[in-house]
C-alpha positions, 0 to 999 in steps of 0.5 A: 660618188657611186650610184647605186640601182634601185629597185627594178632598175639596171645600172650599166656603166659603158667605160671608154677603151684604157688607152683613150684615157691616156694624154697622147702626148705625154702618157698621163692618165685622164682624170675623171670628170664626171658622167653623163648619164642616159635613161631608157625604160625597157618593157620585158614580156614573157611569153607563154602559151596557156593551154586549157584541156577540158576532158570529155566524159561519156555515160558507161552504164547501159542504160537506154536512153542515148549516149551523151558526152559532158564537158565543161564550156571554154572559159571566157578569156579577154 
């Protein structure tokens, strides 16, 4: 009986070498037996580096009050 993978599972079958499967005496084939079958839950994190650019503006007119630069706040991550 073949078992197939589910959804987000990975199925790996790890076969023995073809000439372990053989009688060292008189050559006949191994017949199959069944499998014993081994679970591990692997956890795949993807990294990534978030960079956030906040562009500054500054008054172009020549009005006589002081220069002042506008830029948003950092957002609040976590």
């Amino acid at each position: 009986m073949r078992r197939f993978a589910r959804s987000g599972e990975r199925l790996e079958q790890i076969d023995p070498p073809s000439d372990a499967c053989v009688c060292g005496r008189c050559g006949q084939p191994y017949a199959p037996n069944g499998a014993d079958e081994s679970t591990l839950i692997e956890i795949e994190v993807k990294a990534h580096k978030l960079v956030i650019r906040r562009p500054r503006w500054h008054r172009a007119c020549e009005c006589a009050h002081p220069r002042r630069t506008v830029q948003r706040l950092l957002p609040r991550i976590g």
